[in-house]
C-alpha positions in Angstrom: 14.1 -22.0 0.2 13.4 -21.0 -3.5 11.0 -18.3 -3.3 8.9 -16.8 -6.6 7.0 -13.8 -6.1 4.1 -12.6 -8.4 1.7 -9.9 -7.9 3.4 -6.5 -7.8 4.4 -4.2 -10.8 7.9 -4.0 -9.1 10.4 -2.0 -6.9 11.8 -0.2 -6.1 10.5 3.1 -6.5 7.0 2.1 -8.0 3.5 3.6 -6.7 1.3 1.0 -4.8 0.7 -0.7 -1.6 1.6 -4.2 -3.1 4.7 -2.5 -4.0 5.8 -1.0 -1.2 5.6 -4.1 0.9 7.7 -6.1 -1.5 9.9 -3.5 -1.9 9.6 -3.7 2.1 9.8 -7.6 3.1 11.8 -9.1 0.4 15.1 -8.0 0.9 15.1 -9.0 4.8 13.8 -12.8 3.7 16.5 -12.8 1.4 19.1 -11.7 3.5 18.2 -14.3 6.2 19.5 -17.0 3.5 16.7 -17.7 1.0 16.5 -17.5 -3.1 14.0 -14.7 -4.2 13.2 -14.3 -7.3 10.5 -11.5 -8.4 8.5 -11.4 -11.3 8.4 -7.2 -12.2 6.1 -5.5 -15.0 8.4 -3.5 -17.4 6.1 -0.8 -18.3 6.6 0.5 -14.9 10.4 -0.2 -14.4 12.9 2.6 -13.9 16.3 3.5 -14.0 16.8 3.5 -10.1 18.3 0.8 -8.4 19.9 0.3 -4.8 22.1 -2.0 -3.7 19.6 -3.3 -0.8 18.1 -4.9 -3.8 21.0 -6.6 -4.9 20.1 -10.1 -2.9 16.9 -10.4 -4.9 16.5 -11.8 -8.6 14.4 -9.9 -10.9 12.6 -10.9 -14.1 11.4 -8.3 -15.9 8.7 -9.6 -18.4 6.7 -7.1 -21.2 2.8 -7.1 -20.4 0.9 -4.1 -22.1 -0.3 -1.3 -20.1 -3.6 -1.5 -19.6 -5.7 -1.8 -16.2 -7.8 -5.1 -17.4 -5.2 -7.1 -19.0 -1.5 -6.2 -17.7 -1.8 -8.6 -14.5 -3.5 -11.0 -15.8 -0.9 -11.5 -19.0 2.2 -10.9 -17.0 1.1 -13.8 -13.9 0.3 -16.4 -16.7 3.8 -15.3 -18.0 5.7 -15.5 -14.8 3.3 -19.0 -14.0 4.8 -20.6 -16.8 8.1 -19.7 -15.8 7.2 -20.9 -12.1 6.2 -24.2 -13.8 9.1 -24.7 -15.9 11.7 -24.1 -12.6 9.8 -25.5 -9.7 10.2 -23.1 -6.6 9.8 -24.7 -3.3 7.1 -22.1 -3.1 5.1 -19.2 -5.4 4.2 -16.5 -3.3 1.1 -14.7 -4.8 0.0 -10.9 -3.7 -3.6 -10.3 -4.4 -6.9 -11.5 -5.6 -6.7 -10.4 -9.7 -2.7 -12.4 -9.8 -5.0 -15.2 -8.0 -6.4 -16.2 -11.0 -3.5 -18.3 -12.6 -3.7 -20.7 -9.3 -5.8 -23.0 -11.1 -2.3 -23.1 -13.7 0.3 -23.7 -10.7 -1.8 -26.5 -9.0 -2.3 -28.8 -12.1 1.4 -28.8 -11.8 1.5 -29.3 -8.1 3.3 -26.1 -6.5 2.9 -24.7 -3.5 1.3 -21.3 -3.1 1.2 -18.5 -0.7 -1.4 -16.2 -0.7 -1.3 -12.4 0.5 -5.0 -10.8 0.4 -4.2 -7.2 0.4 -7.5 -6.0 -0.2 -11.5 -6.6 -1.9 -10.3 -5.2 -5.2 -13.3 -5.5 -6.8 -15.3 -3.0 -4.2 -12.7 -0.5 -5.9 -15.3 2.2 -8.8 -12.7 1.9 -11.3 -13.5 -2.0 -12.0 -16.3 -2.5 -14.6 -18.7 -5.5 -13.7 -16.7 -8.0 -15.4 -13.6 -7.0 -13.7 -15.2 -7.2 -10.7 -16.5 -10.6 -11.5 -12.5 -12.1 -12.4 -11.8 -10.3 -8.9 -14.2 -12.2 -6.9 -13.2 -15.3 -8.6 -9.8 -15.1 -8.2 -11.3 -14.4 -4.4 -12.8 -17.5 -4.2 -9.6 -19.5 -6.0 -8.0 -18.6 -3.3 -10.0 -19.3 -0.5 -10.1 -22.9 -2.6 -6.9 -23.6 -3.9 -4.1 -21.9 -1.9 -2.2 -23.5 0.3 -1.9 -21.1 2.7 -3.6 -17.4 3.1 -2.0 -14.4 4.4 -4.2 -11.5 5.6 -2.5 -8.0 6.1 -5.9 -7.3 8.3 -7.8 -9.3 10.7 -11.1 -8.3 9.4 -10.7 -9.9 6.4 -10.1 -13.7 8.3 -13.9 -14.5 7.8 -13.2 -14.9 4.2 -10.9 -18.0 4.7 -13.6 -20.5 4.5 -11.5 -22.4 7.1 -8.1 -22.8 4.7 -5.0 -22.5 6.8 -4.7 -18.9 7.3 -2.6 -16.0 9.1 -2.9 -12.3 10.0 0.5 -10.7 9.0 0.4 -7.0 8.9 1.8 -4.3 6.6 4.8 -2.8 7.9 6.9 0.5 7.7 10.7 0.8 7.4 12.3 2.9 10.4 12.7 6.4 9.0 14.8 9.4 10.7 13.2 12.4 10.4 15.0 14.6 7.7 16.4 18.3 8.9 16.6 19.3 5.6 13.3 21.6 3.9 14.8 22.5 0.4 12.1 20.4 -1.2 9.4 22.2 0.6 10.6 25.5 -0.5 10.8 24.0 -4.2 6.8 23.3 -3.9 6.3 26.4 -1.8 4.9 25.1 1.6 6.8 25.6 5.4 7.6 23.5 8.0 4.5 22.5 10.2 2.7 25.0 8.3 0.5 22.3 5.6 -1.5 19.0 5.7 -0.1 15.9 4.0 -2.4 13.0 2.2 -0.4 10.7 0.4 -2.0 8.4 -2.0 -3.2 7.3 -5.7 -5.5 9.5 -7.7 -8.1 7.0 -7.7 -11.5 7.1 -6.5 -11.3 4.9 -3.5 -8.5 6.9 -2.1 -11.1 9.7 -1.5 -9.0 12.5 -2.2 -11.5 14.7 -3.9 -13.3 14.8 -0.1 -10.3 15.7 1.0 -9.9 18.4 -1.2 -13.3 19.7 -0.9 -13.6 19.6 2.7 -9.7 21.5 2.9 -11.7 24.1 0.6 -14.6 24.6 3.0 -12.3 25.9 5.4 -10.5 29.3 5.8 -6.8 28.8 6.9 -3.4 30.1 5.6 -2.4 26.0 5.9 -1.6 24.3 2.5 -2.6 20.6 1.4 -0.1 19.3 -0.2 -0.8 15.6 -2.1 1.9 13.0 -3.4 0.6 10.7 -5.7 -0.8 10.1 -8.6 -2.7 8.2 -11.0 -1.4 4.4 -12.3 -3.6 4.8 -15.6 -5.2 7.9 -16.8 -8.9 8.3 -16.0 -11.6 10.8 -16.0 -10.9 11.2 -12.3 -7.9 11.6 -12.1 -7.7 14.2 -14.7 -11.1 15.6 -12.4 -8.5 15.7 -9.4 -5.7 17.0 -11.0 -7.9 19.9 -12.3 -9.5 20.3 -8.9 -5.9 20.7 -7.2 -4.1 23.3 -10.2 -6.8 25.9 -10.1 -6.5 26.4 -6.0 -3.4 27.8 -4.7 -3.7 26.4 -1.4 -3.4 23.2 -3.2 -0.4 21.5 -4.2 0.5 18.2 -6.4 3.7 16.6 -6.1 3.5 13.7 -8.1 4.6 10.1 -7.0 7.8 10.6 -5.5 10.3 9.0 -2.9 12.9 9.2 -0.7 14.3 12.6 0.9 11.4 14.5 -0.6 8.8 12.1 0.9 11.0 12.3 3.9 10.8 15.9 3.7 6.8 16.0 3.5 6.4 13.1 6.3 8.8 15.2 8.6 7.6 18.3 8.6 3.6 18.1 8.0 1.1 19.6 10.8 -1.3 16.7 10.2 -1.8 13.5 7.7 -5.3 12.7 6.5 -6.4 9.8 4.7 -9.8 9.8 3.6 -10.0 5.8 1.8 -13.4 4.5 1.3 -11.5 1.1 1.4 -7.9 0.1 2.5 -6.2 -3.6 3.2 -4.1 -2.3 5.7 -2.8 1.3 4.7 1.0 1.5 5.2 1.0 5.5 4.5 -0.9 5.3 7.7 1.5 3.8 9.4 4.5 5.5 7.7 3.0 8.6 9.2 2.9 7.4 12.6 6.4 6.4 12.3 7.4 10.0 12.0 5.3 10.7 15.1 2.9 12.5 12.7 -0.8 13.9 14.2 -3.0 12.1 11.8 -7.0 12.0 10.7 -8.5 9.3 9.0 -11.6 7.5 7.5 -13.7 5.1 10.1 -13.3 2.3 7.6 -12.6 -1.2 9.2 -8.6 -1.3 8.3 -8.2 2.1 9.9 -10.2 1.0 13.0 -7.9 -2.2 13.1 -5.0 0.9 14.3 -4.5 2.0 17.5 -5.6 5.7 17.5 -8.3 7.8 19.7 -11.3 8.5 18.5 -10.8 11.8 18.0 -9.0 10.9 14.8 -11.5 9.3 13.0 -13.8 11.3 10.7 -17.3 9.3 9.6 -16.2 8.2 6.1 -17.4 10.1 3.1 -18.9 12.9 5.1 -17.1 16.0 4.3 -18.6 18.0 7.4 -17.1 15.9 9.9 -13.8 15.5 8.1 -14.1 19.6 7.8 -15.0 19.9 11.9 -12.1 17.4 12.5 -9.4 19.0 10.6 -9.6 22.1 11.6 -9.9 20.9 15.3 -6.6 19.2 14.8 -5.1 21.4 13.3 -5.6 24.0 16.7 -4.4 20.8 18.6 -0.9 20.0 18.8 0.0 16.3 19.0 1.3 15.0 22.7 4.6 13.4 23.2 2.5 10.6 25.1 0.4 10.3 22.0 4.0 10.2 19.6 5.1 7.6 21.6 2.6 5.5 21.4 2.6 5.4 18.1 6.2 4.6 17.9 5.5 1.9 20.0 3.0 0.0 18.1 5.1 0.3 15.0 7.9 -1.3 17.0 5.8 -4.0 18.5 3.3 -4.8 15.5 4.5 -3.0 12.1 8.4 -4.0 12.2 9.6 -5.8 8.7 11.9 -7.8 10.8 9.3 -9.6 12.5 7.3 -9.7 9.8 9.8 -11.0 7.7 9.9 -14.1 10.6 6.2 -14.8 10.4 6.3 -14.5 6.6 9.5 -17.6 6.4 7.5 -19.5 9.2 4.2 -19.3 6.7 6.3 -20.7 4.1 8.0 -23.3 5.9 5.0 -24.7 7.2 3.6 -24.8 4.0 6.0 -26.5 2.2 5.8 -29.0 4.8 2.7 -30.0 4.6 
């Protein structure tokens, strides 16, 4: 199959959950035999590059940098494109790339949806953003050919369209022996908490911060992220982390000094206010991390006791709960089970499979 792919800024090595399951799913569908081709922002694009990614076609096209504008622009670039080579199939990720359906079934193509997440329950939208998210919403609950959800939750938004729940995944990571990184920033092994995240509202990372504040511990909290356009927030944040030792920012980063932080944390938190399915979640499990996190639907959807839940947006509980896990150490039942679900539910393998059956079928009909 020809496959076109339009939604995500890019990969590799580019901040987001879109991104990361591209970066993810599309080199084991194109190593089982198909054509990928995938439309990448350049504003974002770096220097890296792997050869995992040398089965996929990129096309990088210029939109400007700006948060209300850059998908928009750069999916009715890459639609026209789409148009102009007729792909068996254009496989959209999200509800603002949604928009340019209207576009690609005037000219009869078939399109895959992936609904990642409400987008428009996110603060940084204005009310007209919000109102071109819900519509692209509702384009694709009318005009898509077939819906993906990365959470069950969201089914009841299908409106009865041919649908299917595929999950985010996480890649199989081996623990890294190494700590140089950690010394770099100045934290120990087993001796710090780990959110990993963007600095955006949603994310909830200034509860994190606040409640790690409210409590007196010689552990560290160490954040990797950061902010995909600079706002008031973020510089809040940023501010909030500098003027507190205990605190550290690492920036986005990847690779062996993620590894690093994933491998050798005491707990992960994630304190979202709203999540599709969070795959730093699940990359956290992966390393058999003990992990805390918001009562939000998507998090619910995961497999974990209830004593790792904290009410969402109530620093006191997510105070109470950290430091009682943070006194608890994780059991090797518990790690197990989390390697398990990863293997059963989260694998890319499989969910490259289901993703190539969603495709076929549509095609076919």
């Amino acid at each position: 199959m020809k496959i076109y792919v339009i939604g995500t800024r890019g990969f590799p090595n580019i901040q987001g959950g879109v991104e990361k399951h591209c970066e993810s799913l599309y080199p084991v569908i194109s190593n089982r035999g198909h054509f990928v081709k995938v439309f990448r922002r350049t504003p974002y694009l770096t220097a890296n590059h792997s050869p995992r990614f040398d089965c996929i076609q990129f096309q990088d096209l210029w939109t400007i940098k700006n948060k209300y504008f850059e998908t928009i622009l750069h999916s009715v670039l890459a639609a026209f494109i789409c148009i102009y080579k007729r792909p068996d199939v254009v496989h959209i990720h999200n509800i603002g790339p949604a928009l340019i359906l209207p576009l690609l079934k005037l000219f009869n193509i078939k399109t895959v949806v992936t609904y990642h997440s409400p987008n428009y329950l996110h603060s940084k939208w204005n009310k007209f953003a919000q109102f071109m998210l819900k519509t692209g919403e509702r384009l694709v609950e009318v005009l898509s050919d077939t819906i993906i959800f990365v959470s069950e939750i969201q089914k009841n938004l299908s409106g009865g369209k041919n649908t299917e729940f595929i999950p985010n995944g996480v890649d199989n990571h081996t623990r890294s022996l190494h700590s140089d990184y950690l010394e770099q920033i100045g934290v120990s092994e087993n001796k710090y908490l780990l959110a990993v995240g963007r600095f955006s509202q949603e994310k909830g990372l200034d509860l994190l911060v606040k409640a790690f504040q409210a409590i007196e511990t010689d552990y560290k909290l160490v954040i990797a992220g950061d902010a995909d356009h600079e706002t008031e927030y973020g510089k809040s944040l940023k501010h909030m982390i500098d003027k507190d030792y205990r605190l550290i920012r690492t920036g986005y980063i990847t690779g062996e000094p993620l590894n690093q932080l994933y491998s050798h944390a005491r707990l992960f938190v994630l304190p979202s206010f709203h999540e599709g399915l969070p795959i730093a979640l699940l990359e956290a499990m992966s390393y058999g991390l003990s992990v805390l996190v918001s009562d939000i639907p998507a998090n619910l959807e995961v497999d974990l006791s209830k004593d790792r839940f904290f009410k969402c947006g109530d620093i006191n509980d997510l105070k109470i709960k950290i430091g009682k896990l943070l006194d608890k150490d994780i059991s090797e039942k518990e790690k197990n089970s989390f390697l398990l679900q990863i293997k059963k539910k989260y694998n890319w393998n499989t969910i490259a499979e289901q993703t190539i059956r969603v495709y076929e079928k549509t095609i076919a009909n």
